[in-house]
C-alpha positions as a Markdown table, in Angstrom:
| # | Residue | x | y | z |
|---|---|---|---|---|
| 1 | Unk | 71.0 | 83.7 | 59.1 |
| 2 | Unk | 67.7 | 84.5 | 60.9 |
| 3 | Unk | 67.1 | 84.0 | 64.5 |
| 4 | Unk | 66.0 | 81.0 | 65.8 |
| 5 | Unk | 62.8 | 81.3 | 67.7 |
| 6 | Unk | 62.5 | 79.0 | 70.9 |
| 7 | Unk | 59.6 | 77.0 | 68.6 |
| 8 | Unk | 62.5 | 75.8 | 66.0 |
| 9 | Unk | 64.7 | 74.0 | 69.1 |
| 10 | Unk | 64.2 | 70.9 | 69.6 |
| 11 | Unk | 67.2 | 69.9 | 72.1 |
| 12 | Unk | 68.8 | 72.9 | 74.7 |
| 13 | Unk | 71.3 | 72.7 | 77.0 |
| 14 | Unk | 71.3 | 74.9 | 79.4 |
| 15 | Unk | 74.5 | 75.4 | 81.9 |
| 16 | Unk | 75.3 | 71.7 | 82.0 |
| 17 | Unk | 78.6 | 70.8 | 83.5 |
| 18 | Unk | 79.6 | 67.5 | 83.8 |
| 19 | Unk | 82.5 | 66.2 | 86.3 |
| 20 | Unk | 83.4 | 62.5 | 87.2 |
| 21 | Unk | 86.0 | 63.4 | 90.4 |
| 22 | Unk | 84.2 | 66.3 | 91.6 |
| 23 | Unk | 86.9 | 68.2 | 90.8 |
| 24 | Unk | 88.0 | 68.5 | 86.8 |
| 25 | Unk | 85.0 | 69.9 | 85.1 |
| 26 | Unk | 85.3 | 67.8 | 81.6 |
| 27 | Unk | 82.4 | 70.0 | 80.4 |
| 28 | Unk | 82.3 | 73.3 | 81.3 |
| 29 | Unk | 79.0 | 75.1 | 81.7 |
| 30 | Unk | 77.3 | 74.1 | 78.2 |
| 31 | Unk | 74.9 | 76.2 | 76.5 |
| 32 | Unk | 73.7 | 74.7 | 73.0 |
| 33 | Unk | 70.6 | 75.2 | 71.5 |
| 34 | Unk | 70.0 | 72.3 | 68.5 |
| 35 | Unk | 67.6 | 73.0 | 66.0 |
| 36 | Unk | 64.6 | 70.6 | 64.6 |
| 37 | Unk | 65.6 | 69.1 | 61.2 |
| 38 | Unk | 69.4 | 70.4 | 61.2 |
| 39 | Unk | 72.7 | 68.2 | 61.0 |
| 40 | Unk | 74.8 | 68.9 | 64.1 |
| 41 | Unk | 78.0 | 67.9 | 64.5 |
| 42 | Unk | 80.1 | 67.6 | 68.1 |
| 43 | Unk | 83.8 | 68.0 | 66.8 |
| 44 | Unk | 86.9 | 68.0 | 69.2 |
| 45 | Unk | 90.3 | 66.1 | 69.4 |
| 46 | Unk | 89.7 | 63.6 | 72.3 |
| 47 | Unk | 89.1 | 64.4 | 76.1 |
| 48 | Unk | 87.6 | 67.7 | 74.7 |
| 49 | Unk | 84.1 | 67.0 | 76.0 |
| 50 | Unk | 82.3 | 66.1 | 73.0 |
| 51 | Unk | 80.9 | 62.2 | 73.5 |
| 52 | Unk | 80.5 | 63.1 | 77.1 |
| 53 | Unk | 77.8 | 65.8 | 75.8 |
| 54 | Unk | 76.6 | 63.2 | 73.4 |
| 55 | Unk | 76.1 | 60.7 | 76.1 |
| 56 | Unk | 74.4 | 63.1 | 78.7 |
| 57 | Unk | 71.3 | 63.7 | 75.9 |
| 58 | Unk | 71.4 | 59.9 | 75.2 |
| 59 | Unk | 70.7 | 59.2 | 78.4 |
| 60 | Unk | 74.0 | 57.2 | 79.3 |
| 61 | Unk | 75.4 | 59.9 | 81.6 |
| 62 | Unk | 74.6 | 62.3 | 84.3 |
| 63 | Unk | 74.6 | 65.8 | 84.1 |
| 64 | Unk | 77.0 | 67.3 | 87.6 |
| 65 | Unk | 74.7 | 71.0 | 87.0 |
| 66 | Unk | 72.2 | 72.2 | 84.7 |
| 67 | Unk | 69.4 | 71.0 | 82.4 |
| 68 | Unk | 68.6 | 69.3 | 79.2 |
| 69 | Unk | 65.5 | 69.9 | 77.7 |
| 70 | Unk | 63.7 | 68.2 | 74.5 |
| 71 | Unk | 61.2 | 70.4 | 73.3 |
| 72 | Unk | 59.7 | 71.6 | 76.6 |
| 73 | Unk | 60.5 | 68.6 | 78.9 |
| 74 | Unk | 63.5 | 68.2 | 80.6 |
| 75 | Unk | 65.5 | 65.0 | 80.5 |
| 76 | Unk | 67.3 | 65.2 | 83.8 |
| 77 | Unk | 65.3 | 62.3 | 85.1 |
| 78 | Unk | 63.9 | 60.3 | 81.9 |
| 79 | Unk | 65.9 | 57.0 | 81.6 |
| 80 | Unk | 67.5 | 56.5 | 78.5 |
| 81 | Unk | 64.4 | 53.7 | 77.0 |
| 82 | Unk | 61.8 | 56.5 | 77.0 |
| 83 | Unk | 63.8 | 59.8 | 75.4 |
| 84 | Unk | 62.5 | 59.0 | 72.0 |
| 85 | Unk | 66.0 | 58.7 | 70.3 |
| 86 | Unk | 67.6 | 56.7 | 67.9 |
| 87 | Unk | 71.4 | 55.7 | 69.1 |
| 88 | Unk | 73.9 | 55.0 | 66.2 |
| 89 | Unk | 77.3 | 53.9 | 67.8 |
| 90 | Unk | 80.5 | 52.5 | 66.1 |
| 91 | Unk | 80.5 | 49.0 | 67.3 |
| 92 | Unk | 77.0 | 48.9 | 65.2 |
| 93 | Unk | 75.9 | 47.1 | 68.7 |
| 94 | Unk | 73.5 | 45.0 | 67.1 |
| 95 | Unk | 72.4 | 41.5 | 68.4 |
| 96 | Unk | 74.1 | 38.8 | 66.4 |
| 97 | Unk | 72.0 | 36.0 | 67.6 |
| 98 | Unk | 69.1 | 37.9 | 66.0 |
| 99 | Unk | 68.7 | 38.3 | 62.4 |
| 100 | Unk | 68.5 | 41.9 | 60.5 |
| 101 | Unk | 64.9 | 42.1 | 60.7 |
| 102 | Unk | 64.6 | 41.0 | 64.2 |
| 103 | Unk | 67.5 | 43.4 | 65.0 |
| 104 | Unk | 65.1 | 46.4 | 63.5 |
| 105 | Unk | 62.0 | 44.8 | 64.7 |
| 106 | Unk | 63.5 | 44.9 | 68.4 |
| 107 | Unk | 63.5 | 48.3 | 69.4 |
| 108 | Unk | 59.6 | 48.5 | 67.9 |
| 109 | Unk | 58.3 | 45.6 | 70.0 |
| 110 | Unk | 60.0 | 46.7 | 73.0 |
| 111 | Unk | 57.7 | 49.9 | 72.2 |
| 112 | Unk | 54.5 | 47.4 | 72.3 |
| 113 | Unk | 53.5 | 47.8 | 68.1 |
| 114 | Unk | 51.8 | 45.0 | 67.0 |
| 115 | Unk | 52.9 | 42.6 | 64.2 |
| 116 | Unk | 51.6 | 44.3 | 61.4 |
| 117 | Unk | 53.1 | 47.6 | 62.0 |
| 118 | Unk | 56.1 | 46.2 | 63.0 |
| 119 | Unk | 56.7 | 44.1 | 59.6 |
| 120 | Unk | 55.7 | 46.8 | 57.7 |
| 121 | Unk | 58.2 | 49.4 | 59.3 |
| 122 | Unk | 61.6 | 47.1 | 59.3 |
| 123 | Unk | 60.2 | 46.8 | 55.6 |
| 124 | Unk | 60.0 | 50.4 | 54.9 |
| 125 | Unk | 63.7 | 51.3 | 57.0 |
| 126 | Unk | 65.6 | 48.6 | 55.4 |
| 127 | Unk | 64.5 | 49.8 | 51.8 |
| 128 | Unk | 65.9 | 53.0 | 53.0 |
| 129 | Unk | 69.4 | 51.5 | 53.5 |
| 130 | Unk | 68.8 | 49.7 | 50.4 |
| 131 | Unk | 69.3 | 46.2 | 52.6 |
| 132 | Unk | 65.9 | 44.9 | 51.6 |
| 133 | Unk | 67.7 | 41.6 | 50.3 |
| 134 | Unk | 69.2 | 41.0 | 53.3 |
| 135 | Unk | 66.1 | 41.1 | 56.1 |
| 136 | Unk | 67.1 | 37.0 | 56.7 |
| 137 | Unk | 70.7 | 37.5 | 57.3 |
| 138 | Unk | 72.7 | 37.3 | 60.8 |
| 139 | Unk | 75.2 | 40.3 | 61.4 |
| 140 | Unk | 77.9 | 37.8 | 61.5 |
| 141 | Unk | 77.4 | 37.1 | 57.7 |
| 142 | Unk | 77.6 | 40.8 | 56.4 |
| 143 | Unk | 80.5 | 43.3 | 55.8 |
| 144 | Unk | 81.2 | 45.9 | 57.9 |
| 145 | Unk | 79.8 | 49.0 | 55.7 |
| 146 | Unk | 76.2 | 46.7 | 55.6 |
| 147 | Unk | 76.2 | 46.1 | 59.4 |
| 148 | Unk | 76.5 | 50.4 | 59.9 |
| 149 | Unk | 73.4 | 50.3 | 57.9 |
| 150 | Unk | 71.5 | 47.8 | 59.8 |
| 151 | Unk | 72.7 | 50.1 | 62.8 |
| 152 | Unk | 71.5 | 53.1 | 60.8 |
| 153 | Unk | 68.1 | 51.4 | 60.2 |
| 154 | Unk | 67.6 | 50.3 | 63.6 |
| 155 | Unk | 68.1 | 54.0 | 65.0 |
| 156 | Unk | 65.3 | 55.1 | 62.5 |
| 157 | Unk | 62.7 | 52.5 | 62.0 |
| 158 | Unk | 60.7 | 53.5 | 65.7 |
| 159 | Unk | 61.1 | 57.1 | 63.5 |
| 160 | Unk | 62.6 | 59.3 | 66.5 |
| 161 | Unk | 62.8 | 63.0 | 66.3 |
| 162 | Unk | 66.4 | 62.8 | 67.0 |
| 163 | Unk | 69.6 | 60.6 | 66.4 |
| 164 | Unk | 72.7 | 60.4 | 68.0 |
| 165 | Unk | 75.7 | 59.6 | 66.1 |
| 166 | Unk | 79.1 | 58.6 | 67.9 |
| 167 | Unk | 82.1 | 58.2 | 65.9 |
| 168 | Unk | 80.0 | 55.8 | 63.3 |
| 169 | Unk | 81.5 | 55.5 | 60.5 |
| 170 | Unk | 84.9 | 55.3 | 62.6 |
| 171 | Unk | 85.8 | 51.6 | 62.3 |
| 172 | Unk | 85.3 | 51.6 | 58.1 |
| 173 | Unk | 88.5 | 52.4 | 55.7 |
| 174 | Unk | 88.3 | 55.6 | 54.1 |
| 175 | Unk | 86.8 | 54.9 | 50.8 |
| 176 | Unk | 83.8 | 53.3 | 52.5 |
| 177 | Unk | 83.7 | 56.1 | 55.2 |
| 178 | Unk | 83.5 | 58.6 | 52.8 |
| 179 | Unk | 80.5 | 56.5 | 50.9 |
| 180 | Unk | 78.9 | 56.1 | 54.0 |
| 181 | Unk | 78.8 | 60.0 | 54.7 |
| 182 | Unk | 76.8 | 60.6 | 51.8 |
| 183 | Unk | 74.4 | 58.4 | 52.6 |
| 184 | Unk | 74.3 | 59.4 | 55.8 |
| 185 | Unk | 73.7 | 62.9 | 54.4 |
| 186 | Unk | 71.2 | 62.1 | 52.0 |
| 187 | Unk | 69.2 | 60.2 | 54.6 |
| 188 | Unk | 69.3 | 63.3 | 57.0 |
| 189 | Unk | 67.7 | 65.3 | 53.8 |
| 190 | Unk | 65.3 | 62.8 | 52.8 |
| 191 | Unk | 63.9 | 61.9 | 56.7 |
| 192 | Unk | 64.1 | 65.6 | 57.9 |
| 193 | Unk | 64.9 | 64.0 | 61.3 |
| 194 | Unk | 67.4 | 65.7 | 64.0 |
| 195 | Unk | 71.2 | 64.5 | 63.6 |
| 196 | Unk | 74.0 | 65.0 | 66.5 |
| 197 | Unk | 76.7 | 63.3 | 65.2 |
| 198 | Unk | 80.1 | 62.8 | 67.2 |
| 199 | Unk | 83.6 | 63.2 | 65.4 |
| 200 | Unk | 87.0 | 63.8 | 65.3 |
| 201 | Unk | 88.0 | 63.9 | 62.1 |
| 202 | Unk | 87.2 | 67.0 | 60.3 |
| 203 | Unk | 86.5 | 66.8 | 57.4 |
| 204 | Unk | 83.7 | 64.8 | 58.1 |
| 205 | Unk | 82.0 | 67.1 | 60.1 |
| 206 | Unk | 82.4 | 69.9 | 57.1 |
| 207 | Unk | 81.3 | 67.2 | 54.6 |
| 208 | Unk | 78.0 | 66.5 | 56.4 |
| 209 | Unk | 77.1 | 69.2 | 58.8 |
| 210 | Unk | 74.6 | 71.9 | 58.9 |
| 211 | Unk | 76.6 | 73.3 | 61.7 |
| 212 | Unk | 79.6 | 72.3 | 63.3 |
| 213 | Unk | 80.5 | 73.0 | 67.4 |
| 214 | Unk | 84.1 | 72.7 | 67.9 |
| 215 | Unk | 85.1 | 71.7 | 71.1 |
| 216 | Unk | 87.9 | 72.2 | 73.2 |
| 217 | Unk | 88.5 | 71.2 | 77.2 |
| 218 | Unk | 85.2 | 70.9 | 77.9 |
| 219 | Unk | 83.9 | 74.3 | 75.9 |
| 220 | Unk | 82.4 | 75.2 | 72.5 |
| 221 | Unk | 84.7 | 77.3 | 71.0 |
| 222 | Unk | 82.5 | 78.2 | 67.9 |
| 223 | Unk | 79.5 | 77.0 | 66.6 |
| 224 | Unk | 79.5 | 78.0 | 62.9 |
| 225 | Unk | 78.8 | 76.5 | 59.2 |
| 226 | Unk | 81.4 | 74.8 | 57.9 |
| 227 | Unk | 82.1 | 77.5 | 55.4 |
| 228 | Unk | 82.7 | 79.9 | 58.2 |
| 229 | Unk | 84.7 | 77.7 | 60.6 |
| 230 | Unk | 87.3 | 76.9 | 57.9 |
| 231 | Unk | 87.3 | 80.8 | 56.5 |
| 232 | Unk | 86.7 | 83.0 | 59.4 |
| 233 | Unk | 88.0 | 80.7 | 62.6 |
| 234 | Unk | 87.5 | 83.0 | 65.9 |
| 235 | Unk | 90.2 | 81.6 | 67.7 |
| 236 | Unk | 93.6 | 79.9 | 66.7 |
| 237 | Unk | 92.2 | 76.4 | 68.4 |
| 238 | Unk | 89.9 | 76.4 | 65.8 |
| 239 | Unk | 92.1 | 77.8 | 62.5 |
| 240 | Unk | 94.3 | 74.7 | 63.4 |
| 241 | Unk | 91.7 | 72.5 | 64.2 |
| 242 | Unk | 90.0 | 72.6 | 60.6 |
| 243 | Unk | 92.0 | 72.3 | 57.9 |
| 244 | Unk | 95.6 | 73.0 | 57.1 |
| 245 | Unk | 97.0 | 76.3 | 58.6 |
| 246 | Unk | 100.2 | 78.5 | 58.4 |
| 247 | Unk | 100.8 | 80.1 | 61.7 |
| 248 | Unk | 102.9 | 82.7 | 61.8 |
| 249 | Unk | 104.2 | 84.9 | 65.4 |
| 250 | Unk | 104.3 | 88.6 | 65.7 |
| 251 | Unk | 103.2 | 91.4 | 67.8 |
| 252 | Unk | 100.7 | 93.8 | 66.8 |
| 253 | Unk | 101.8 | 97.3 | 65.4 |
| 254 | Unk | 98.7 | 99.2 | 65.0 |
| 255 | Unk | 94.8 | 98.4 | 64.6 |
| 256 | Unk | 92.5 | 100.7 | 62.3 |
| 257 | Unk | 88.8 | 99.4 | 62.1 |
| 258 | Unk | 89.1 | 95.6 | 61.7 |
| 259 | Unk | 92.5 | 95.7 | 60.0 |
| 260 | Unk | 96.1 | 95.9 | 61.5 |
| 261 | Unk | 99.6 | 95.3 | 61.0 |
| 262 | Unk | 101.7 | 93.0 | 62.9 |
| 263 | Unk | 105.2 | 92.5 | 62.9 |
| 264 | Unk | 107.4 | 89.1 | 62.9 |
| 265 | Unk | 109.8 | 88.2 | 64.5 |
| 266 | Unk | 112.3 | 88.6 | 61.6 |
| 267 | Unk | 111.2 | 92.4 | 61.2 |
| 268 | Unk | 109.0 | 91.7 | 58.2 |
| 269 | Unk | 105.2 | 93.4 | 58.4 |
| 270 | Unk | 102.2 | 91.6 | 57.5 |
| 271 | Unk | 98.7 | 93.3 | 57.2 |
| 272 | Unk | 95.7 | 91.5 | 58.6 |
| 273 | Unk | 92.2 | 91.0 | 59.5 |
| 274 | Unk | 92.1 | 91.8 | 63.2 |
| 275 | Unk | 90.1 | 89.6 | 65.0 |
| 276 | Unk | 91.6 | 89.0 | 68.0 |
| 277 | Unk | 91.1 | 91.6 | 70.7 |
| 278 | Unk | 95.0 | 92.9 | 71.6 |
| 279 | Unk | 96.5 | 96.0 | 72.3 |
| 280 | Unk | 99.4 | 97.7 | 69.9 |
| 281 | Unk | 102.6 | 95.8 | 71.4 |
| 282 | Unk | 101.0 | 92.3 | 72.6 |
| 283 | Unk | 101.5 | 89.1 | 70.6 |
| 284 | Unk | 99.6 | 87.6 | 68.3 |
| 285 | Unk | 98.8 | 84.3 | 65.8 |
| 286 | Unk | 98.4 | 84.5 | 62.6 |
| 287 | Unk | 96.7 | 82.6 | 60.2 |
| 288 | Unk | 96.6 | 81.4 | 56.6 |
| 289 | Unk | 95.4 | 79.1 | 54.6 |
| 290 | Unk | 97.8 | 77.5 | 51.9 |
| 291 | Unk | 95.1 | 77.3 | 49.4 |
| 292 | Unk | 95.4 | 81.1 | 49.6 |
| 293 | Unk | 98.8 | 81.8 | 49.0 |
| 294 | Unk | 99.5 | 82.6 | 45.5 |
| 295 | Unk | 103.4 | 82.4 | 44.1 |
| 296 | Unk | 104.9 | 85.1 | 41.6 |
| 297 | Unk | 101.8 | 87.2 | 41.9 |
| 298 | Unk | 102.5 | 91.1 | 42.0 |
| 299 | Unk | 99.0 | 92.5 | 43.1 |
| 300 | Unk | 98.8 | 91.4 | 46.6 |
| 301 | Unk | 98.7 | 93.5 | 49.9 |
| 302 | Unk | 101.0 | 91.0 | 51.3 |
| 303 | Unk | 104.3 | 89.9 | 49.4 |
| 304 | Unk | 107.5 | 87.8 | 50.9 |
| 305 | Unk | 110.3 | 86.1 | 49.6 |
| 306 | Unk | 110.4 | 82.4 | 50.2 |
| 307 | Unk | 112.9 | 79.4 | 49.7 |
| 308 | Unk | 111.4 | 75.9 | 48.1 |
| 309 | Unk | 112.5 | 73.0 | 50.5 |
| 310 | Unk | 110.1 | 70.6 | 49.1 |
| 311 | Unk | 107.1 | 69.2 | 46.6 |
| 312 | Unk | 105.1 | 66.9 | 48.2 |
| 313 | Unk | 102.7 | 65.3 | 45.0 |
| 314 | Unk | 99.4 | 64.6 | 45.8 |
| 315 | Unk | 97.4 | 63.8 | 42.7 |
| 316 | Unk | 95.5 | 66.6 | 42.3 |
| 317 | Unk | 97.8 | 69.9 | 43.6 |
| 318 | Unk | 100.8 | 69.8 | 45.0 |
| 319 | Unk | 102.2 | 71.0 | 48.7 |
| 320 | Unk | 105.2 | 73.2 | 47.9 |
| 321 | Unk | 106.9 | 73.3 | 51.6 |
| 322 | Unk | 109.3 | 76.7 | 52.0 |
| 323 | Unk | 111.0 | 78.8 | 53.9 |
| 324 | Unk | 109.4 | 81.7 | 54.6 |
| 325 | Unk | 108.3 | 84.6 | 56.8 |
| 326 | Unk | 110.4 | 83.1 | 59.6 |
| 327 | Unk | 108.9 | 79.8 | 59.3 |
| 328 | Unk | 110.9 | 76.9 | 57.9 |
| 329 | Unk | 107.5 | 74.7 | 57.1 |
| 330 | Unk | 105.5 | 77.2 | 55.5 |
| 331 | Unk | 103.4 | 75.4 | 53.1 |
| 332 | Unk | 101.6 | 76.4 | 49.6 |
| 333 | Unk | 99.3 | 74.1 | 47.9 |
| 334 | Unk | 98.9 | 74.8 | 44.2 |
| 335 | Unk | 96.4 | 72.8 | 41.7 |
| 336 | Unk | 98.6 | 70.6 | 39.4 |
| 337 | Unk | 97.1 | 72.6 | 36.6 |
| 338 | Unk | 99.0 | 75.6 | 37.5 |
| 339 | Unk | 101.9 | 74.8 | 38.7 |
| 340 | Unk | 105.3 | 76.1 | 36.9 |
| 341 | Unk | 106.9 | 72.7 | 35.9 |
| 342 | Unk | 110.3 | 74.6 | 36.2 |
| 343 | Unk | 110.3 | 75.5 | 40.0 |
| 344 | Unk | 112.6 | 73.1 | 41.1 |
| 345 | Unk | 114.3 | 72.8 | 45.1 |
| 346 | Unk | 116.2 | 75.9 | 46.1 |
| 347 | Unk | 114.9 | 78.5 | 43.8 |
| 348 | Unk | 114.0 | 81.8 | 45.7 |
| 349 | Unk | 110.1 | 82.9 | 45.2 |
| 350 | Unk | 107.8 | 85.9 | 45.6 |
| 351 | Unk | 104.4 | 84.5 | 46.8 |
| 352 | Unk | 101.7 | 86.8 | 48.6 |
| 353 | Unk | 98.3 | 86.6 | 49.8 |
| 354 | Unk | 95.7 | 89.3 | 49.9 |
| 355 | Unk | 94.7 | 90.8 | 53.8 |
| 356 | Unk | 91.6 | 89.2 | 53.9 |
| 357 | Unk | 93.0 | 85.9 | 53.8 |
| 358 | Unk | 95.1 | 86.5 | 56.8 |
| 359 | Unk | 93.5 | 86.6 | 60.1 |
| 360 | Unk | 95.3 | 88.0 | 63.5 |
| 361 | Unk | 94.3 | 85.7 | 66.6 |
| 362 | Unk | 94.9 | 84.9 | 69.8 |
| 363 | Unk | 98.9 | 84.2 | 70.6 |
| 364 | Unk | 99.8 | 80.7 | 71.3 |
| 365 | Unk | 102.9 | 79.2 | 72.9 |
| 366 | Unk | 105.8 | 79.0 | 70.7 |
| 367 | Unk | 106.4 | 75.6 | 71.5 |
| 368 | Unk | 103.2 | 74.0 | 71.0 |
């Protein structure tokens, strides 16, 4: 990708810690540059320091040290009212005395528009949301997908150059979530605005995002495309934050160029991508995806023996849990379509994956 020139960002952070006590740092020294027009999505597991990053640029929270600048003013001392961005939460936190168009037509008054403007835009953002039917309706009256839209629409109609996103779509069952994304999406291509969107679950952010920032106790720990977190993770944080992983334990062997060979701890070899930074002798993770891992193949640089323990039917593949490579929950997932009806519970396997599809990272605790 090309390199972004300081005219393309729109929000930078720039050494920003953030600390309640003084003492626990629950962001660590930021540094984020967001670009104009891109889909940016804060993903972590909770406590990791994502809404509190969130909340800083809205406004709602403090930075402890640093700066945060939009475009080339900073926002260290600009109250919340006058950043010039739309809020979406996941309460909706609309008024429910007021009805939908008042709800929309709030933020714009507040701003001093006149009437005529004002109808005119709540017009215009609740065609967007495809809500025009319902301008004389009370949030009360409406479902909870419709009154995320109405939050949606409020965040855009005073059209800001950014929107902030926590956890929205967070309090809707999945089917509807997943709807919802799309939209959400499709809006984001259509507007052209800034999104930073808040999440924990995962495959939300790689469903929606530009790029995705993972974080973890209080840091990024990669800033990628969603393609390149889920296929080249830098750290094991991050190959077990996205997706489904196989970890494996071993110690590295030898290292030539950006391959190695690492042993297991039940003597078996396995080549790999070496990423991680370790000396011949020190331990290390390794990681594969079970999409990747092909059964009764011969052509691979890296073949094992494994054990079936278990099918686990999911529609459209299956999860094939064995014992393998020193690991009694090592999993395969296999499209239905090619699956060999008469593998049954207990039959020995060959299955291999090529060295590509293996990366060495950092070691973690056993235990964990």
């Amino acid at each position: 990708m090309a390199e972004t020139s300081a005219s393309d960002i729109l929000v930078r952070f720039k050494n920003v810690q953030k600390s309640y006590d003084g003492e626990t740092l629950i962001v660590k020294d930021l540094n984020l540059d967001i670009r104009k027009g891109e889909f940016l999505t804060l993903l972590g597991p909770s406590g990791s320091g994502k809404t509190t990053s969130l909340m800083m640029l809205a406004g709602f929270e403090t930075p402890t040290a640093g700066e945060i600048m939009l475009g080339e003013r900073s926002l260290n001392r600009v109250p919340p009212h006058k950043r010039d961005i739309g809020m979406v939460f996941q309460n909706y936190a609309l008024f429910p005395h007021m009805t939908v168009a008042e709800n929309l037509a709030f933020p714009l008054k507040v701003r001093g528009m006149d009437k005529t403007d004002v109808t005119e835009r709540v017009k215009r953002a609740l065609s967007m949301v495809q809500l025009d039917k319902f301008a004389n309706r009370y949030p009360g009256q409406m479902s909870g997908g419709q009154q995320q839209r109405v939050a949606l629409a409020r965040a855009l109609v005073f059209e800001p150059q950014l929107v902030l996103m926590d956890e929205p779509l967070g309090a809707l069952d999945k089917q509807l979530r997943e709807h919802m994304q799309m939209e959400i999406k499709h809006l984001h291509e259509r507007l052209g605005v800034t999104v930073v969107y808040v999440t924990h679950d995962q495959s939300e952010a790689l469903t929606m995002s530009d790029r995705v920032a993972v974080f973890h106790q209080g840091e990024i720990q990669q800033i990628d495309s969603p393609q390149n977190l889920y296929e080249h993770p830098r750290n094991t944080f991050v190959a077990n934050f996205i997706g489904e992983n196989n970890r494996l334990h071993g110690k590295l062997l030898s290292r030539e160029g950006d391959r190695c060979t690492v042993g297991l701890e039940n003597g078996e070899r396995v080549e790999a991508m070496a990423i991680h930074d370790a000396a011949p002798g020190a331990p290390v993770s390794l990681s594969i995806r079970p999409e990747r891992i092909n059964l009764n193949v011969q052509q691979e640089q890296n073949r094992f023996s494994g054990r079936i323990r278990e099918f686990i039917y999911l529609g459209d593949h299956v999860r094939i849990r064995l014992e393998a490579c020193g690991n009694s929950s090592f999993i395969i997932k296999q499209p239905i379509a090619t699956l060999d009806p008469k593998l049954s519970v207990g039959d020995v396997v060959s299955l291999g994956w090529n060295v590509e599809h293996v990366r060495a990272l950092d070691p973690v605790a056993v235990a964990e």
